[in-house]
N, C-alpha and C positions, 0 to 999 in steps of 0.2 A: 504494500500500500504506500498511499505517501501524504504528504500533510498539502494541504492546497489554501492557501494563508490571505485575509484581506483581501486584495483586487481580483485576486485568481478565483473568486468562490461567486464572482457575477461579470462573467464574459456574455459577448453578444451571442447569442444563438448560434453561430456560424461556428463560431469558437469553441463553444461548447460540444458540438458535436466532435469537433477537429482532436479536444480535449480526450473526449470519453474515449473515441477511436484509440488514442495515444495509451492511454491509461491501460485501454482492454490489448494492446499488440506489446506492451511491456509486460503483462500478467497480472496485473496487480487485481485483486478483490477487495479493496477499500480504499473510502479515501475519509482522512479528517479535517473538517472544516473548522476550519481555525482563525481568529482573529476575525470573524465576519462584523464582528461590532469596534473594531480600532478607529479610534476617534482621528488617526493621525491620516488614516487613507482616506486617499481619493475619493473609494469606493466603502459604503459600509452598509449594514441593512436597515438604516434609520436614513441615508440620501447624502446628497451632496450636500446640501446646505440646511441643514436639521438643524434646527431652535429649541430641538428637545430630543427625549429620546424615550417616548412614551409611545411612538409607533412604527413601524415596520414602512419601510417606503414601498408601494405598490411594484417599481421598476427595477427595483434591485431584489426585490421576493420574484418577483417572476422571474427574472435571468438567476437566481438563485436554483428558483424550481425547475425551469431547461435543462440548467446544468444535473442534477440532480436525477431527473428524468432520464437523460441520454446518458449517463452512468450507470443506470439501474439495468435498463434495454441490453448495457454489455456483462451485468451480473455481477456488477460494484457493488458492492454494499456503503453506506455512510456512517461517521463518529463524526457527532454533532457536539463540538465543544458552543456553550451558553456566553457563560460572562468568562470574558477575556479582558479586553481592554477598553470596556466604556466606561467613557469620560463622565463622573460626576458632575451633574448641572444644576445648576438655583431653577433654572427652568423647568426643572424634574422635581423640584420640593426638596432639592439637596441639602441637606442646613450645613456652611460654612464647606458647598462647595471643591473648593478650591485647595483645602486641605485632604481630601480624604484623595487615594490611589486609582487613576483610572483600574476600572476592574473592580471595583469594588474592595479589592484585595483587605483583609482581615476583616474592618468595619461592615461590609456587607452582610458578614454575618450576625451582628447584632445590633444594627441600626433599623430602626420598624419602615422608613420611608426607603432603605436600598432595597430591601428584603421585600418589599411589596412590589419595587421597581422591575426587580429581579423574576420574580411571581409573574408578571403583564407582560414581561419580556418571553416568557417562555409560555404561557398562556397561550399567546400569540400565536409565536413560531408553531409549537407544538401542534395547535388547532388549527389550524390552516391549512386549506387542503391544496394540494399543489395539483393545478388542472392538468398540468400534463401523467401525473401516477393517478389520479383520480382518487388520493388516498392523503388524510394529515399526516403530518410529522408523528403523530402519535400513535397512529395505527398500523403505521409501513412497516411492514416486516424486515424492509431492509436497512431499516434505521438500527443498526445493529448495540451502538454505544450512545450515549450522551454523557458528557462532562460539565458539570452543572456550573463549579467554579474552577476555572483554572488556575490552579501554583497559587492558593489563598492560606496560609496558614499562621498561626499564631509564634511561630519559630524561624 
């Protein structure tokens, strides 16, 4: 398998296919989606110019879903890593921001307004049904792993 990080996890259609092809002529049976929420890319599954990060952008969930789709067709399976690296925001009901670790990292787990953030975050995703598998994140069998918090520890 191999990890497909930030920009790589919402190519255009074209690409995607180009993608899967590559993936299924190398061998591989999984891939992990990683960094899809980095505040610092281009590309994230909140949009290019998000003011908050309380919803999933319509155009990068679908090229998400493509991708996703034309992976599956070659017998990829997915590891959906969650919170990676999003950016805490006063726009999200952050209190003090600015301090706490994109990711959430430690705080996330005991702050009631991440921890809810975190919850809507994955709500979402989860429940969503990607039109091209005609199945959510939740029920797709080939959704093989999920990583709820990544590298978040108190050590």
């Amino acid at each position: 398998g191999m990890n497909l990080a930030d920009q790589a996890n919402f190519p255009t259609k074209e690409q995607a296919v180009w993608m899967a092809d590559l993936c299924a002529q190398l061998g591989m049976n999984m891939t992990r989606h990683h960094l899809m929420d980095a505040h610092w890319s281009d590309h994230n599954i909140f949009g290019l110019k998000a003011t908050d990060t309380q919803k999933l952008d319509p155009e990068w969930l679908d090229r998400f879903d493509h991708l996703v789709a034309e992976l599956q067709k070659r017998g990829i399976y997915q590891y959906l890593d969650l919170i990676i690296q999003r950016k805490p925001l006063a726009s999200d009901g952050v209190q003090d921001a600015d301090k706490v670790e994109p990711g959430y990292k430690m705080v996330g787990e005991f702050d009631e307004v991440l921890i809810k953030n975190q919850e809507r975050f994955a709500e979402q995703l989860l429940r969503h049904k990607n039109p091209y598998t005609g199945k959510t994140y939740a029920e797709d069998p080939a959704i093989v792993m999920i990583d709820v918090t990544n590298e978040s520890t108190l050590f």
